[in-house]
N, C-alpha and C positions, 0 to 999 in steps of 0.2 A: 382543510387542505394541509394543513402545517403539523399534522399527528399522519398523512397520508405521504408527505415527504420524508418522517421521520421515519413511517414505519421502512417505506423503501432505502433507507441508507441502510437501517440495522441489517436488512434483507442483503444488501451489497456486504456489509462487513461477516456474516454469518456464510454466506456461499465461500465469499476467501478463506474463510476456518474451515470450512469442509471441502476446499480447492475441487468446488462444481465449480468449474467454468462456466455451465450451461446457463446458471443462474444469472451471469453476466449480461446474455440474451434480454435476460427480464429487466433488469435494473439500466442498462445504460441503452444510449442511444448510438445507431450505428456508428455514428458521426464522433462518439464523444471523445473529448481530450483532455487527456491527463497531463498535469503541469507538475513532473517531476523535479527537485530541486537541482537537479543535472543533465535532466532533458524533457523534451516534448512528447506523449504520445499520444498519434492523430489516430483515429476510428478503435471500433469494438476489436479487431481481430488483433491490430497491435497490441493491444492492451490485454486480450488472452494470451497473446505470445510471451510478453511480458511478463505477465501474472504467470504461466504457466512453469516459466524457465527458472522462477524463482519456488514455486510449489516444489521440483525437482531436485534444488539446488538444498530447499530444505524445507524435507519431506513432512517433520511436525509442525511446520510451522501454521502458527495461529495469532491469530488478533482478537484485541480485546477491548472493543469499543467503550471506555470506559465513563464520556459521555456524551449523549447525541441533543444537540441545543439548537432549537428552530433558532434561524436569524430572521433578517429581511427580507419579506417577501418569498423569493422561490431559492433559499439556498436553507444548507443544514449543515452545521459544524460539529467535527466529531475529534473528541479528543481520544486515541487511541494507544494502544499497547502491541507490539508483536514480539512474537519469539520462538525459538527454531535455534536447531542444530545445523552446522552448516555441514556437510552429507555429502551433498550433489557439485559437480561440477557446474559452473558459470561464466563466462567468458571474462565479465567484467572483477569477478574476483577471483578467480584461479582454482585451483585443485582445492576439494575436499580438506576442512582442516578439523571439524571433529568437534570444535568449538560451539557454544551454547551462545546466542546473543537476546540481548532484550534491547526493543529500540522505539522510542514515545514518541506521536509525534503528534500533529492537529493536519486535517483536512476539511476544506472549503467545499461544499459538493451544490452544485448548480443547477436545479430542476428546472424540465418544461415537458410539458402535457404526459409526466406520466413516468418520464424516465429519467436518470441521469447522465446530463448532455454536457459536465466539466466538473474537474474538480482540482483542487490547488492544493502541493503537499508539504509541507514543512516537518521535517524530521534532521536529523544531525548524523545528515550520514557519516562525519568525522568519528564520531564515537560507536557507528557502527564498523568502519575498517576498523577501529583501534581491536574492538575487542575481536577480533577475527585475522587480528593481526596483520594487519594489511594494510595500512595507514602509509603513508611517506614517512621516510625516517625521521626528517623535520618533529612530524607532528608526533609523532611517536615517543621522542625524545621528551617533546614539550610535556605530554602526559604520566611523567613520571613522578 
């Protein structure tokens, strides 16, 4: 079961690299909910919309599971990589800035019968506004 869970995360981290959505269909469950470090998203389509608005926002972007570690039971921990040009417009960061970012982070992923039905993100999204420039000036300043 625990090489059956794993294989299904890579399968989730591998369709985000090739921004199939569809492949979402397979790996999560309608229901599932993403526990972003600044919000909640509840079922599969939020979480295509989501994924999708950021596919756009930046267009190479790619992940890079760097490693995927059975835990306890029905969960699978994945230490990852992303990285993208930011291109596309996004609400929650503004206009197109041209900028390359790379941003690490670990995800908790939560299986039951077959799909994945949660998963928990830790990433520092502080150092991704910074290098896209978009930080509060506070923090901005701080990183100097």
């Amino acid at each position: 079961m625990s090489e059956d869970n794993k294989a299904l995360v890579r399968r989730a981290w591998e369709g985000g690299t090739k921004h199939n959505l569809d492949v979402f269909d397979d790996v999560y469950a309608a229901d599932a909910v993403w526990h972003e470090p600044d919000q909640d998203l509840r079922g599969l389509e939020e979480v295509k919309q989501f994924s999708d608005e950021y596919f756009q926002a930046f267009p190479d972007l790619s992940f890079t599971a760097e490693e995927v570690i059975d835990a306890e039971g029905n969960k699978v921990v994945t230490r990852w990589t992303a990285r993208g040009t930011h291109q596309g417009e996004i609400e929650e960061l503004g206009p197109p800035t041209g900028r390359e970012v790379e941003l690490k982070g670990i995800t908790i992923h939560r299986i039951e019968n077959g799909k994945i039905v949660e998963e928990w993100e830790q990433y520092d999204n502080l150092s991704f506004l910074q290098q896209l420039g978009r930080a509060p000036e506070e923090a901005q300043a701080g990183s100097s």
